[in-house]
N, C-alpha and C positions, 0 to 999 in steps of 0.2 A: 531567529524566528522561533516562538513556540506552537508546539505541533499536539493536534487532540484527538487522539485516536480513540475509534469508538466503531461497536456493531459485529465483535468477536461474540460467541457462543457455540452453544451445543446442536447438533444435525445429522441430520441422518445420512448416508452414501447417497447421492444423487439427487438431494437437496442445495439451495442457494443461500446464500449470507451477501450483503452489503457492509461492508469496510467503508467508515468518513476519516476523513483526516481534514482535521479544521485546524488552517493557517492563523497566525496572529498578523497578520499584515498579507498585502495584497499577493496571490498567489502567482497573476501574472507578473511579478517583479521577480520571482523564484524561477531558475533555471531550470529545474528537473523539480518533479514531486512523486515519489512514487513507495513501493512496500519491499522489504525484505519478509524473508519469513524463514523462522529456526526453532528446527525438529527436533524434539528430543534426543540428547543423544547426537545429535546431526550440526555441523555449522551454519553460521546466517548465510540463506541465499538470493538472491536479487528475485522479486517474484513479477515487478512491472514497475514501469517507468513513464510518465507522462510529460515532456517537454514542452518549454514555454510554444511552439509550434505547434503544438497538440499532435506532435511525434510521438509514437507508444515505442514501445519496448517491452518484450515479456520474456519471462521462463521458457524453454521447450516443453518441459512437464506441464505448463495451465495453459498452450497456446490453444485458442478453441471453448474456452471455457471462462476463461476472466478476462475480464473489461476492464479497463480504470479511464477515468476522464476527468477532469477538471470545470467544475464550475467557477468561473470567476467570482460572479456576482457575491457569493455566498463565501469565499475565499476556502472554499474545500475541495479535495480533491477525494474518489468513490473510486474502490476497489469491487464489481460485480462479480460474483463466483459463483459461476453455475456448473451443476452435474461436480458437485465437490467428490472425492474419494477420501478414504482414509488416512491415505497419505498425504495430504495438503492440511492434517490437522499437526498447528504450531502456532507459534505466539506470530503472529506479525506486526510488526515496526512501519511506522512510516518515517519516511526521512524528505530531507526539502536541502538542493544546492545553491547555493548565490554566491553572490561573487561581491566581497565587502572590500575596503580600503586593504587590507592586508591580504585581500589575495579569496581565493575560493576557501567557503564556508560549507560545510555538512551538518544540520541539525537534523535531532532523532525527536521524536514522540515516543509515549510508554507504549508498550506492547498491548495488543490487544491479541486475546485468546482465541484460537477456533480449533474444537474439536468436532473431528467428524467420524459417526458412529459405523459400524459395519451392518 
């Protein structure tokens, strides 16, 4: 599946950004859909998780502050980030799991940017 991430930029501390990640095929047929995100300097780390259940999963660092949900209709799925800090500024990834003949799949999308100002 190809993955289109979009809605990284530039913000102030305590400002909000929206993250799409728009699926090539129906998003309910996708296992998990969710965002890493990796800091300069820092490795990739799981930022939120949205299960074909509409099960979430999130960081301990953004619990409280980001949303991700899945719209079927539209085959995307929305990272909401509110009361950003400085440290939540990194590239983020989206990624989508399935499970194809050969077994479980991981595909990535291009990063999208978010820097967050002090």
């Amino acid at each position: 599946v190809q993955l289109q991430a979009s809605g990284g930029g530039l913000v102030q501390a305590g400002g909000s950004l929206r993250l799409s990640c728009e699926a090539s095929r129906r998003i309910a047929s996708l296992n998990a859909v969710g965002w890493y995100r990796q800091a300069p300097g820092k490795e990739r780390e799981l930022a939120a998780t949205v299960y074909t259940s509409r099960n979430t999963n999130y960081a301990d660092s953004v619990k409280g502050r980001f949303t991700i949900s899945r719209n079927n209709p539209e085959n995307t799925v929305y990272l909401q980030m509110n009361s950003l800090k400085p440290e939540d500024t990194a590239v983020y990834y989206c990624y989508a799991v399935w499970f194809g003949v050969s077994g479980r799949i991981t595909d990535w999308g291009q990063g999208t940017e978010v820097t967050v100002s002090s």
